[in-house]
N, C-alpha and C positions, 0 to 999 in steps of 0.2 A: 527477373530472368537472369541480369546479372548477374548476382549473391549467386543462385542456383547454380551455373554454368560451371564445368571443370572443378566441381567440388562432390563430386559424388552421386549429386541430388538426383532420381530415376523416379520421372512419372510413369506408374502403372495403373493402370485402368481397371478400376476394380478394388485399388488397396494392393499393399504390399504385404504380401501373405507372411513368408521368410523373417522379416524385420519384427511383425508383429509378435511372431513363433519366436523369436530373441527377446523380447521385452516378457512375453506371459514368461519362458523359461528364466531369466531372471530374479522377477517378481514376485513369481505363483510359487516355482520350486526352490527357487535358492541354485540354480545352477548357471554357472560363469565359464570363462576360460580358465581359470584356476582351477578349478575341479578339474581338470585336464592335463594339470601340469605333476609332476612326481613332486611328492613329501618335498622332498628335499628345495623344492624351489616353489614354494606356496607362498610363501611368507616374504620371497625375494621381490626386490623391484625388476622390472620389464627388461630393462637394459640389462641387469647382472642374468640372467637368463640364458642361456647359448641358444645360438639360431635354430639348430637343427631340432633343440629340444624345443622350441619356441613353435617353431612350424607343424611339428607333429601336433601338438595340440590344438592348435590353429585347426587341421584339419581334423581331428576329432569331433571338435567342439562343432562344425560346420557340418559334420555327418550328424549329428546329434540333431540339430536345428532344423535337416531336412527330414528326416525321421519323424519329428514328432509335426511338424508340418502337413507333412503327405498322410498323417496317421488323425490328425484331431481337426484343420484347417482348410484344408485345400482343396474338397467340395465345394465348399461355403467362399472362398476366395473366387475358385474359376467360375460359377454361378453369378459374381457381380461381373465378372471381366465382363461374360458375355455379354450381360443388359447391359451394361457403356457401350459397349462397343456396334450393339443396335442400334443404340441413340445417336450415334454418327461419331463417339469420341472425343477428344479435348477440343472447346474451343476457346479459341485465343482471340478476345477482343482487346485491341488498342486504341487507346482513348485520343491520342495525339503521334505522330512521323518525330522519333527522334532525331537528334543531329548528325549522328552517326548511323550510317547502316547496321555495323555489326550490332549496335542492339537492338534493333529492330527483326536482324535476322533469328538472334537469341529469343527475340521473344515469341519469334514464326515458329522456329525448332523445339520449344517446350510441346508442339501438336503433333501428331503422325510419329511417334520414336517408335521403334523396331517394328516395324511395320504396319502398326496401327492407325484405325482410322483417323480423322482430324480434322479442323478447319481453322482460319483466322483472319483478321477483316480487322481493318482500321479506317479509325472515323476521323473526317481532318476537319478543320475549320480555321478559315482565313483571319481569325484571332490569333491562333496559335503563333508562336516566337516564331517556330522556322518561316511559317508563311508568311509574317509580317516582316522578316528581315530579307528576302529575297520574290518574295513576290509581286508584292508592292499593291498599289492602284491599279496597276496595268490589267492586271488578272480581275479584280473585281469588276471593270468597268467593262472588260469583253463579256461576263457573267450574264448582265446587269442589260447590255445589248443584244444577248442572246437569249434572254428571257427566262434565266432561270432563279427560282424563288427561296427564299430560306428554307434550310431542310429538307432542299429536296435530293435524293440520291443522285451520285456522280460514280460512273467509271467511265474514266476517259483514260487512252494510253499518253494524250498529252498533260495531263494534270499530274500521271505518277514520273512521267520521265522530268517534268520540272522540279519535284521534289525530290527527285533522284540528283539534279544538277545542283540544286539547294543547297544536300546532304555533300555531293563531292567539293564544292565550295569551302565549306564550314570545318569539314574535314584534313580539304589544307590545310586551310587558318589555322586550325591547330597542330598539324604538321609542323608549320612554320615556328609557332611559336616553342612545342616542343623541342622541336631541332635548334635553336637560337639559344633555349636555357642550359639546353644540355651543354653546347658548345663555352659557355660562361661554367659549369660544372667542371667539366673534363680539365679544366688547370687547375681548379681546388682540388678536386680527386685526385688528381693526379701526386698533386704534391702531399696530399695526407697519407696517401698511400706510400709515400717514399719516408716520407718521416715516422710514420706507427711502425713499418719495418725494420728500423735504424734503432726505435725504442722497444722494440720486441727482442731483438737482438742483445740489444743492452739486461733487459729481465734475465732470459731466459737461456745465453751466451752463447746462441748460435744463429743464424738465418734461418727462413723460410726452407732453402731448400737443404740444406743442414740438417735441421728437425726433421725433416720429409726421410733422409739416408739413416740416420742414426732409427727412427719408429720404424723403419723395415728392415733393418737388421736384428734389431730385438725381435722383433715378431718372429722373422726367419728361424731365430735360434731357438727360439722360445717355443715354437710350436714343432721341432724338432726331437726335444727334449721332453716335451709333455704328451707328443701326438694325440690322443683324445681324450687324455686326464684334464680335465677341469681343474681340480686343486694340488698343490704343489707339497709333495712329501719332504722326509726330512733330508733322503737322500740330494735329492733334486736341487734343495733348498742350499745343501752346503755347495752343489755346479754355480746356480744363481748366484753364493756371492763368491766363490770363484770368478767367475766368469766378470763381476762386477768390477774385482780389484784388478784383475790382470789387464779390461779395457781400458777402464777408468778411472782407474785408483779410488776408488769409493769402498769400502768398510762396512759391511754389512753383517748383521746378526744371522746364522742363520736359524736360528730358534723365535727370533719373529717373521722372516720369511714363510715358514713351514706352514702348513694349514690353512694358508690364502690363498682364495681362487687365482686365476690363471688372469684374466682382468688386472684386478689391482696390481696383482706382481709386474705384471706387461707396464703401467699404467706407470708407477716406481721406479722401475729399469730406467725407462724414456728420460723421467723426468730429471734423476740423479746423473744420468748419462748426457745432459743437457745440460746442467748444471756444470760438472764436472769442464767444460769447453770455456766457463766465463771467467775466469783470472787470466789467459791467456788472449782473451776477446776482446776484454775490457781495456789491457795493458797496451793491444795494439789499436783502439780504436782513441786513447792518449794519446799515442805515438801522428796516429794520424791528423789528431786537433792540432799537434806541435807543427808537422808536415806541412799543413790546410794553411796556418797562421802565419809562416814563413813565406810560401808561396804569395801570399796576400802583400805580404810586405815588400816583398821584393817588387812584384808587377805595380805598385806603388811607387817606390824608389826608382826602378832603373826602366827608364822609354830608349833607351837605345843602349847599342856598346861604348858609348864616349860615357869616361866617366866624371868630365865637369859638366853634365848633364842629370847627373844622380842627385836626384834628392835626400841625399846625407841626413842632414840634419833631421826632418822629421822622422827617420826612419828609428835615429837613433831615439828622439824621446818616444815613438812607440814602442822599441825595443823593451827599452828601459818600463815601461808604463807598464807592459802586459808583461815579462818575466822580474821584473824587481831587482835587476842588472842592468850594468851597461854592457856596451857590447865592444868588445878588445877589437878595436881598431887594426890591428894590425894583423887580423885575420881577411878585411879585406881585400880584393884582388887589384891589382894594379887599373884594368884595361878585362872585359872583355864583360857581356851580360848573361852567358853562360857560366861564367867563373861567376860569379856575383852569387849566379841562384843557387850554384853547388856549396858555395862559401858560407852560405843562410844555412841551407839545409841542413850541413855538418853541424853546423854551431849548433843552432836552436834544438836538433835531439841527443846533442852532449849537454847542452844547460839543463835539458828537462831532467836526462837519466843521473843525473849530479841531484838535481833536485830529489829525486826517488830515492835515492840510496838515501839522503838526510832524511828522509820520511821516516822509511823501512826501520832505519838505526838509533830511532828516539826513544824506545824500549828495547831490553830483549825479551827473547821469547820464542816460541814456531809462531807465532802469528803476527810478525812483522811484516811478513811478505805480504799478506792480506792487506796491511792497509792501506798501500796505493789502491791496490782494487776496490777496498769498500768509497775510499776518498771518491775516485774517479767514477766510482757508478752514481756516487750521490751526485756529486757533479753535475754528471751526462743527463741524469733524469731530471734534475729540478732545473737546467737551463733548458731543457728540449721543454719542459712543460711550461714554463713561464713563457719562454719566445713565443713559441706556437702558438700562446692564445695569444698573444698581442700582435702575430704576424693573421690572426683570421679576422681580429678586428680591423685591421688596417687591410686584406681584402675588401671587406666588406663596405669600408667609406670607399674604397676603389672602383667597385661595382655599383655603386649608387649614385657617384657623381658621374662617372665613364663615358654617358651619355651624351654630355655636354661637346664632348670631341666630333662630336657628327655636325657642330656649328663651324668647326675649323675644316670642312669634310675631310676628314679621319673616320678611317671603319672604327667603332668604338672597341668591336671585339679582338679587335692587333692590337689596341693601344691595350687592351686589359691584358692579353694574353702574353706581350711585351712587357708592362710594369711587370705584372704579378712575377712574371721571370724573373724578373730584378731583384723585387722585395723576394723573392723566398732564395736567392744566391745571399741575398746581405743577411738572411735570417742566419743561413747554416755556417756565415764567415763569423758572426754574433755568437752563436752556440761556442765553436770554435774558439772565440778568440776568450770569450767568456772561464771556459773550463780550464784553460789554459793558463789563464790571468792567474784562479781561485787555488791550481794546484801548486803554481809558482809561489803566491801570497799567503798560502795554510801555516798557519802556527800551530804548534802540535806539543800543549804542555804538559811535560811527565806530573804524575801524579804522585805528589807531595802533600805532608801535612801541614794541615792548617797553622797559621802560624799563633802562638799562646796571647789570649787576650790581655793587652796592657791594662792597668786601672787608670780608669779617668784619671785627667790631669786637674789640677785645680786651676780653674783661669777667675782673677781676679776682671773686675770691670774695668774698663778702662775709664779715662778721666775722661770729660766731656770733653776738651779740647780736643784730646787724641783719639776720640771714637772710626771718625774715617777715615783715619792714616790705619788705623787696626785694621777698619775693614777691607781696606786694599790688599792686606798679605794674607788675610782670612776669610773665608766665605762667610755670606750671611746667615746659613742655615749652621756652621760649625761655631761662629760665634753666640750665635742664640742658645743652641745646645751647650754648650758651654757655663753659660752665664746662667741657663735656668738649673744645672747640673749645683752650680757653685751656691746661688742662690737657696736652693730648696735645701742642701747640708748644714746651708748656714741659719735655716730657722727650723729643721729637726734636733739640731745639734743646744739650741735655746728654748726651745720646749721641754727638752729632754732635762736640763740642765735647772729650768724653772719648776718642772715636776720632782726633781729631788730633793726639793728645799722646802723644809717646815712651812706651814701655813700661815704661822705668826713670823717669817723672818722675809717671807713673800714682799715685795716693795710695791705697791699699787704702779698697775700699768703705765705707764708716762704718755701723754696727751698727744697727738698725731699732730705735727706742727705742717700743714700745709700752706704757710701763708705764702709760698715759692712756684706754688701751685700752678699753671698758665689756664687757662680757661679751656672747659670740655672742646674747644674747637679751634684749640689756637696748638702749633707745632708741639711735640712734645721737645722735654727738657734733654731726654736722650741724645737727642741728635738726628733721629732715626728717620725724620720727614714726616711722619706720620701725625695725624691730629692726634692729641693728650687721651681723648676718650679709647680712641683705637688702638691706643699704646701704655701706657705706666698708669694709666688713673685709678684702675682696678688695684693695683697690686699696690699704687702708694697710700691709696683708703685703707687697704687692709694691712697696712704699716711693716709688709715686706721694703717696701724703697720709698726712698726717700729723695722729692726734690731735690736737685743743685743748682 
């Protein structure tokens, strides 16, 4: 009864004549609502359709379905109504009293709809959960007193108004708990809602209600201009980007404009025209992380107007930590904590916009001005998306432990709805102070060529004595490359050298003298720490080296 309720679903008594006369036309003929729509939009999807054109068909198709209805079906339909509706009509047995009345009533109301006959009848038993959790003993054993026997029928006005009191009980209870989780929701909503706003903004370079003025003004104009043309000529096309450069400064073709319905072009407009708002969006919402991050510093530094009460010093290695300066001393104010804050503010978005011009001016080009903007949007997105999850996981040990505070008696949900305040101000001071830090700290290396490969150097081995004085001024890994670089020339260069000498002037191999050898498990001779097998045994059996 559920599922059914508020979705359409109409019990008709007899079969649903109409619905069936929609499925044989389907089926049998090949006839849909598309047969109803013009050529021209057969092939189209649903949405790219226009309304007016949409609803005519709609009602075609519905004259159609009554038609063949009234003409092939609906003898044969009104024929079963009547015998149902002899027989007395839907009846609705219920096996068990749910916990709620409204389904209970949902399952009353599937009988008698539009004026038809009906019945319905529930069957209870002191098994059942609701009567076991509010009924109790007490109710069996008056039964049981009064003499009556398993399965025998019961209508009493006192049996339904108990299960009626059951149902309003149970129905708090979930009241209560409803309303308790919501209230634990309502400060994560809330705050997700403020930050997917701040990161839509950042996308798409306006607000909410931004988007909202700029999609009705396109529309306005746009359906001014087209009145009930659907697709966009070429005249039209060359207004459209008129219209595009002079709002927006955006540069459109109008030879791809032309011949596109009035949808996508709406659809285009919005979006370029949205666009068109974020280098100016983006620049002030930097402006405002610099603004956010000073403000922070200051309320940090300065609890009163006496200024041997300033906390100077950490103020400075903040300063210094998050824009990668110090900060000129002698911009400070003598005496006051209003002078202080205004002192901040100056500074910190002359540092920034000093920082922007060395950006802008690391190439030339027209697209210098761009790269604060792309800098600062990569910025804004990947700290809003990194904090954010690690500000819902730290909700979430919030709300799990929170509980605990009702042993201190603290309501749990002030102390949640107070933290979480906390952690999501320190989240957005964190973004802030974050992007800030990344814009002041960016290095931005012009692109140069590669510089021309040297040839290896020749590195001779060092002596055994001086091996780890070497390797203090030389890495391990550049010394090994090295020596196997020097090594491997030094027996292709005697290969090469014994391959070009006659066969008879050849000097038979000379015998591998390892009597200097140290044992498979004893240090090697190198120096290197390593046992002999793990280090030179290999290479001095194959009479590349040679003990010393």
């Amino acid at each position: 009864a559920t599922n059914m309720a508020g979705r359409g679903t109409d019990i008709i008594l007899g079969g649903n004549g109409e619905f069936y006369t929609k499925k044989w036309l389907e089926n049998e003929q090949g006839v849909t609502l598309k047969n109803f729509l013009p050529d021209a939009y057969r092939e189209e999807e649903s949405y790219l359709v226009p309304r007016d054109v949409l609803i005519e068909a709609e009602k075609a198709y519905e004259t159609r379905i009554k038609d063949e209805y009234s003409k092939n079906f609906k003898p044969d339909y009104v024929a079963s109504h009547t015998a149902v509706k002899q027989l007395g009509g839907l009846a609705v047995i219920g096996t068990e009293r749910h916990e709620s009345r409204r389904i209970d009533n949902q399952l009353r109301g599937r009988c008698g709809r539009q004026g038809d006959p009906g019945s319905s009848q529930f069957f209870l038993s002191l098994d059942d959960d609701l009567m076991r959790m509010f009924a109790g003993p007490k109710i069996v054993n008056m039964m049981r007193s009064l003499g009556f026997q398993d399965g025998q029928h019961l209508q009493s006005k006192m049996i339904t108004s108990s299960v009626a009191k059951a149902q309003r009980k149970v129905e708090g209870h979930h009241f209560d708990i409803r309303k308790n989780l919501k209230e634990y929701d309502d400060v994560l909503d809330k705050q997700r809602r403020r930050i997917y706003s701040l990161r839509q903004s950042i996308l798409e370079g306006v607000n909410n209600a931004q988007g909202a003025e700029i999609d009705r003004k396109i529309r306005v104009w746009l359906n001014e201009l087209l009145e009930t043309r659907e697709n966009v000529d070429a005249d039209e096309a060359v207004k459209v980007c008129d219209y595009m450069k002079e709002h927006y400064k955006a540069e459109w073709n109008p030879e791809r404009v032309a011949g596109n319905p009035r949808v996508v072009v709406r659809d285009n407009m919005v979006l370029a025209a949205k666009l068109s708002h974020m280098p100016e969006s983006i620049k002030g919402a930097l402006e405002d992380c610099v603004f956010n991050v000073m403000m922070r510093l200051h309320a940090e530094t300065a609890a009163d107007d006496n200024p041997q009460n300033w906390n100077l010093d950490s103020f400075l290695t903040d300063f210094e930590h998050i824009f990668g300066k110090e900060f000129e001393q002698s911009r400070l104010p003598a005496e006051g904590k209003a002078a202080l804050e205004s002192a901040l503010e100056e500074h910190g978005i002359q540092v920034y916009r000093t920082r922007k011009d060395e950006i802008c001016a690391q190439e030339e080009g027209e697209a210098n001005e761009d790269r604060i903007v792309q800098l600062g949007r990569y910025y804004l997105l990947n700290s809003i998306d990194e904090r954010w999850k690690v500000h819902l996981r730290a909700m979430e040990q919030l709300r799990y432990g929170v509980h605990w505070e009702s042993q201190a008696q603290k309501d749990p949900k002030m102390v949640y709805k107070r933290e979480g305040r906390a952690m999501f101000d320190q989240l957005l001071d964190d973004i802030d102070t974050e992007v800030v830090r990344n814009i002041m700290h960016t290095r931005i290396e012009d692109h140069e060529a590669p510089p021309e490969a040297q040839a290896p150097r020749q590195v001779s081995r060092p002596a055994a004595g001086n091996r780890r004085r070497a390797g203090a001024t030389e890495s391990l890994a550049d010394q090994a490359l090295a020596m196997a670089k020097a090594l491997s020339e030094q027996v292709n260069k005697e290969r090469e050298e014994r391959a070009a000498e006659p066969e008879s002037v050849r000097a038979p191999a000379a015998a591998l003298d390892l009597s200097k050898a140290p044992g498979p498990n004893d240090n090697c001779w190198c120096g290197s720490g390593k046992k002999y097998k793990k280090c030179h045994m290999t290479s001095d059996r194959q009479g590349l080296t040679t003990p010393s």
